[in-house]
Structures are given as structure tokens and as C-alpha cells.
C-alpha positions, 0 to 999 in steps of 0.5 A: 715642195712636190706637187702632181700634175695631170694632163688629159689629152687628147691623145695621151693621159699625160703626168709629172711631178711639178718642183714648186721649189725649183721650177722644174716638171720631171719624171713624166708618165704616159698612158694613151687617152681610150680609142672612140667606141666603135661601132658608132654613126659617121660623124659621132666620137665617144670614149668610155669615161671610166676607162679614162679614169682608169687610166688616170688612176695608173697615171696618178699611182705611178707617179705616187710611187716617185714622188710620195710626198705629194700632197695636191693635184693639179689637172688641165685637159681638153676642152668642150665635150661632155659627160652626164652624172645623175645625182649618184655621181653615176655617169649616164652618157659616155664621153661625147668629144669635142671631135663629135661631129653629131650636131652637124646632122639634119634637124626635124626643123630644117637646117642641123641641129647647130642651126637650130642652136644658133635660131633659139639662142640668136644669131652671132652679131655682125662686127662689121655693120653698126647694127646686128641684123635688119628686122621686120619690126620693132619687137622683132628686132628688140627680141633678136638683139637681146638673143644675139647678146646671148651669144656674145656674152657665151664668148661666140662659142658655138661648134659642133662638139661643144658641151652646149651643142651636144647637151642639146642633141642628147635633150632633143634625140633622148630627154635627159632626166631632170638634176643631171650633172653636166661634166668636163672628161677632167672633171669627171675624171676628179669626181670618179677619183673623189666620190662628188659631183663635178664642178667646173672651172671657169676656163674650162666652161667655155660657152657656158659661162656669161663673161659679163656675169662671171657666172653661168647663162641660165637664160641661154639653157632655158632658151635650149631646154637645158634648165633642168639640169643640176650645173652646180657651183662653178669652181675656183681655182685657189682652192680644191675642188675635192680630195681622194686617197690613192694609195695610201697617199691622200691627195687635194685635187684642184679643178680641171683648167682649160688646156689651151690656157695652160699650154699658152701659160707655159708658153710664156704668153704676156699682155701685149703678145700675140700667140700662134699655137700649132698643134692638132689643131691650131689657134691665134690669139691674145690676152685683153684686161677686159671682156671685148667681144669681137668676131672671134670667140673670147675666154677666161685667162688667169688672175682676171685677164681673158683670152681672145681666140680664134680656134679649130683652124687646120694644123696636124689633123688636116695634114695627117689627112693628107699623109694619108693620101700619100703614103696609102699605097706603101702601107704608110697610111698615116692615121688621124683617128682622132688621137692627136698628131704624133706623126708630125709630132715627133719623128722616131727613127727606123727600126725592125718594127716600125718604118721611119717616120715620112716627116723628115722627107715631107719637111725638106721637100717642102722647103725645097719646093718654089715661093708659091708651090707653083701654082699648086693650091692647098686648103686644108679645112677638113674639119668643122671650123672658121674656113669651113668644113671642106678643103681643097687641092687646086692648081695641079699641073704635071711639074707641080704634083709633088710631095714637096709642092704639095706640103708647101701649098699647105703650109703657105695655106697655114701661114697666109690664115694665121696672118689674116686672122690675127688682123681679124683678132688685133686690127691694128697688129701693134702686137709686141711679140709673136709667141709660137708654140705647140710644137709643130713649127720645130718639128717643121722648119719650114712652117716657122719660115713662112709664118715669120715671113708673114709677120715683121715682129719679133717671133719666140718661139716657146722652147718648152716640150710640155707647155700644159705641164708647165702652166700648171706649174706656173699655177701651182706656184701661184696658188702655193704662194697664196696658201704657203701653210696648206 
């Protein structure tokens, strides 16, 4: 049996037929995700939605034509963001990205629009001290807590382009109207395809779903002005969400699951493992039985476990930042544009049209360059996220300003976070296993050194090249297996 499988990424709407019977995914297809709209505000990052479904559509066609006997689809795709639906299923925004920056501006109150979130719904709780936050009054105090549990129970989810904190930006800058639809790029993408509204599913709803209800926040949406809109009945994953004929092949579409999740999937990550996923960005975490908040943000995983994570830390979108500072000059320029990493992620060789890739040279230097860069110090937290939102090059004498002490200081920046911040997510690092995927560390063996320096169990690293393509196989399977007769 042949299933379809779609990934709507970041930087690539990726697709395959998934052999259920074999374990295989194959025949891959490509179309690059949109560019932002230009024209827009520093810091905003908006797509055309049907433009995305556009592309999908040619996606889904393409592999109908290798594989027509497929009968359901199987979708993950980026995470956070949001796009607005009215009750016609029309969309009423573009998609606002996960990489928008927008609720970062100044508010009317004072403090960003991020601030203002955090004041209605409650601080994030203090880990370290047995008491949240010391408080004037009794009532003041008791109204807090319960607000900071708000939070908690979102999964400590509160960055810049989440769905929560741009839906607050679009309510406060333009009133949405009342029985809008919010709605995953994945979701919107089924809906667009089928002619429903969009339904989320529980990994995809990060900081919108209460971990200890297994069902949405209304307190926290009223808390935002949100309550008025129509979020509808989240999605199970068993079962599809809504069907569409693309053609002539009609097609069950199962709802969009978080990327993360399938590519941690894919990777083979097991209770008892601990996880380094470098990619564009990157994340530490790990599985639990039970919802255990901590100072890290907290998810849904599968067949009832959940993800601890700590994520948007820097990785091949702060060093693109860096490849372009160094090869400005030569016309090289290294571009984030917020498409992903193919600069670190693959390394095409020179032709006529196109100069060698500078990864191969940057790699080696590195790896060349002394324990220490010499002193040379590199943060690379460029973007919004745990280590802040500015970096840093530090330490820089004439011996040590090199392409290869500096790449070095970055990835020995990268390997001393993901060693802090796996002590912060597994205080007593009794993990059984660090499972490292996305690809970044085989493209660089010098970052997998370092890392496995800094961490005495055993390292495995996921041998697979599709790790989101292979999590929905793994959920395919699963899902077949409970419905063998569908």
C-alpha cells in the first residue's frame, strides 16, 4: 500500500510516496516554499497563502501521476505562524511566519507587543524559587499565580511569530471580525484543497492547546481579546480531517502534524533519549509519559507521550549571517532570506553557473583552527530566542581573525548551549542516548566533534536524509495498522 506524504517547509513544499509495506519513502518532489512579500516593514515576514497551495497542488499532481493508486495524504509542516479563514473558508490575512518579527515593536502601553502578552496572561513562573513571584497582596498574588499557571499549561510557548502573539497583533493594530478561523499554512493548504474549514491538530497547535485539558485555552484567548474567533474542534490524528480530488484521484487528507515532531520521529528518538536537532534553527529535547513543565517550553508528542523542547536556538540561520559577512565582497554573499539553510545544507560542486559552495573550505578551517579559537569568542543569537536576540564577535586579535577561528568559535558556541541547555531540560543528564539529527552535523564534522566532546553517552546520529518524510511514514503505518480495512 502507497500513501502520500507532504512536508510544507520552510524552504522547500517537499513530497513522497510513502511504501507502507516496505518502509521505504521514494520518489521525492520538490517545489520552493513562496519568497516573503516584499515591500513590507523591518521585522514582518508574510507569504501569499495561495500561492503555497498553489505549489502544493503541483506537488500533490506530480506524485498522483507516479503513484495512482494513492489513496490518503499525510502532511507536517512548520510550526507557529498563522493564517485567518472567515466562515467561507476565504483567507482574510496572508500567512504571518513563524519568522515575523512584528510583536517585537513598541506597544501603546509601553514595553512590545510580546510584553503586553506576557502582563494579560502572567508572567512565565520562576523554576528556581519555590514561589512564582513575591506580590504586594494577598489578591494580587492569588490573581498572578493563576494567570502564570495560564502560561504553564500553553507549554511556555511565547515567541514572536507564534499564532497567539501575531493573532494579538492583528486584534490590537486591526480588529479581527467576529467567527474567524485561525489556521496552521498546513491546515490551510487542506482546507484550500478540500473546500472546509481548517482543524488543527494537537502538535501542530503549540501554545494554544492546555496540556492539562488536552483541549484549547479559552481563559487565555478571552484574557487577549481572542475569543471571538471560531477555533473550532481540534483534529485527531487517527482519522482524516477532509478529503479532496486532485486529478481524478480522490484523496483522504489526514491533518497537518508539527514538523519537529515528525522529523524527531523519523530520527528514531525513544523515551530515555535525549535529542540535538541542528538545522535552521536548532532544539534540544526530549519525551516524558506525563505533562512536566519546567523552564523549557513543553509539547505534544505521539500515542500520548510529550515533547520537552527547547527551541529557536542559533544554527544554519546565524551562520548564513555570518557567511555573509565574509564572503560580501567576492560576490559570494551568502543569503538567509529566511528560506532555510541550503548553504550549510548541502555543498553543490562548481560549475559555469554557479561558484562552489564556501562550506567545505569553512568546515575544514574550522576544524584546523586551536581548542578555544584562540581566544576568539562568537554568539551567534541573532534572532529572537533563549540567548537573546543580539550576537557577538569577541576577542579579536590579528592571529585569531580567520575564517577558520572564526566558524570555530561559533560552533564551540553551539556545542557549550546544547551542553548547558540539556542540563536546564534533564537536570540529572541520566539520558541513555543522544540522537542527533537535521542534518547540519554531517554536513559539518567538526560541530559533531565538539558536541560529542561535551557529551560522554553514546551519540547517534540519524542516518536518514528525510527525517519529516520518514515520521510520517512511521505515522502512516501506525494509523494503517488501526484502520487495516480503509
Amino acid at each position: 500500500m502507497q500513501c502520500l506524504g507532504l512536508d510544507i517547509g520552510s524552504s522547500s513544499i517537499k513530497g513522497a510516496i510513502l511504501d507502507l509495506a516496505t518502509g521505504q519513502v521514494h520518489s521525492i518532489v520538490k517545489e520552493s516554499f513562496p519568497d516573503p512579500l516584499p515591500g513590507l516593514p523591518t521585522g514582518w515576514f508574510e507569504i501569499d497563502p495561495l500561492e503555497v497551495v498553489a505549489r502544493t497542488r503541483r506537488v500533490i499532481s506530480q506524485l498522483i501521476a507516479l503513484a495512482p493508486e494513492a489513496s490518503s495524504l499525510f502532511l507536517c509542516g512548520q510550526m507557529g505562524g498563522v493564517v485567518g479563514v472567515d466562515s467561507t473558508n476565504r483567507p482574510i490575512t496572508n500567512y504571518l511566519s513563524w519568522r515575523d518579527q512584528r510583536t517585537l515593536a513598541p506597544h501603546r502601553s509601553g514595553g512590545t507587543f510580546l510584553d503586553e502578552i506576557q502582563r494579560l496572561i502572567g508572567p512565565l513562573p520562576d523554576f528556581e524559587s519555590p514561589q512564582t513571584v513575591a506580590f504586594r497582596s494577598a489578591d494580587e498574588r492569588t490573581f498572578a499565580e493563576r494567570k502564570a499557571t495560564v502560561i504553564t499549561r500553553l507549554g511556555n510557548e511565547l515567541k514572536p511569530g507564534s499564532a497567539t502573539s501575531l493573532l494579538f497583533w492583528l486584534q490590537q493594530s486591526t480588529p479581527l471580525p467576529s467567527g474567524v478561523r485561525p489556521a496552521s499554512m498546513g491546515d490551510f493548504v487542506i482546507s484550500q484543497l478540500s473546500g472546509s474549514l481548517p482543524r488543527m491538530e494537537r502538535t501542530q497547535a503549540i501554545g494554544l492547546v492546555d496540556l492539562s485539558l488536552d483541549d484549547w485555552n479559552p481563559e487565555a484567548f478571552q484574557s487577549l481579546g481572542l475569543g471571538h474567533l471560531d477555533w473550532g474542534q481540534l483534529a485527531p490524528l487517527e482519522t482524516p480531517v477532509a478529503h479532496c480530488t486532485i486529478d481524478g484521484r480522490p484523496l483522504a487528507l489526514h491533518p497537518t502534524l508539527g514538523d519537529q515532531q515528525c522529523a524527531l520521529r523519523g530520527a528514531g528518538l525513544q523515551l530515555g533519549d535525549l535529542s540535538i536537532n541542528v538545522s535552521t534553527g536548532s532544539q534540544v529535547s526530549c519525551l516524558t509519559r506525563e505533562f512536566t513543565p519546567g523552564p523549557y517550553q513543553s509539547r505534544y508528542f505521539f500515542n500520548g507521550t510529550y515533547l520537552n523542547t527547547i527551541t529557536h536556538l542559533p544554527a544554519g540561520r546565524s551562520l548564513n549571517a555570518l557567511l555573509a559577512l565574509v564572503t560580501e565582497l567576492n560576490g559570494r554573499r551568502g543569503s538567509d532570506k529566511g528560506q532555510g539553510t541550503s548553504d550549510t545544507e548541502s555543498t553543490p560542486p562548481a560549475s559555469n553557473s554557479q561558484p562552489a559552495s564556501p562550506w567545505p573550505y569553512i568546515a575544514q578551517a574550522a576544524a584546523a583552527a586551536p581548542d578555544g579559537a584562540a581566544g576568539l569568542l562568537c554568539g551567534l543569537g541573532f534572532f529572537d530566542g533563549p540567548l537573546g536576540r543580539e550576537g557577538h564577535i569577541t576577542g579579536i586579535t590579528t592571529e585569531n581573525l580567520t575564517i577558520g577561528h572564526l566558524f570555530r568559535a561559533a560552533f564551540e558556541s553551539m556545542a557549550q548551549t546544547y551542553a548547558r541547555l540539556a542540563r536546564t531540560l534533564w537536570p540529572s543528564g541520566d539520558w541513555q542516548r543522544v540522537v542527533l539529527s537535521g542534518g547540519l552535523t554531517q554536513s559539518v564534522p567538526i560541530l559533531r566533534d565538539l558536541i560529542e566532546r561535551r557529551f560522554p553517552s553514546q551519540i547517534v546520529e540519524s542516518p536518514a536524509t528525510e527525517e519529516t518524510l520518514l515520521g510520517l511514514l512511521d505515522v502512516a503505518r501506525e494509523v494503517s495498522s488501526l484502520h487495516p480495512n480503509r
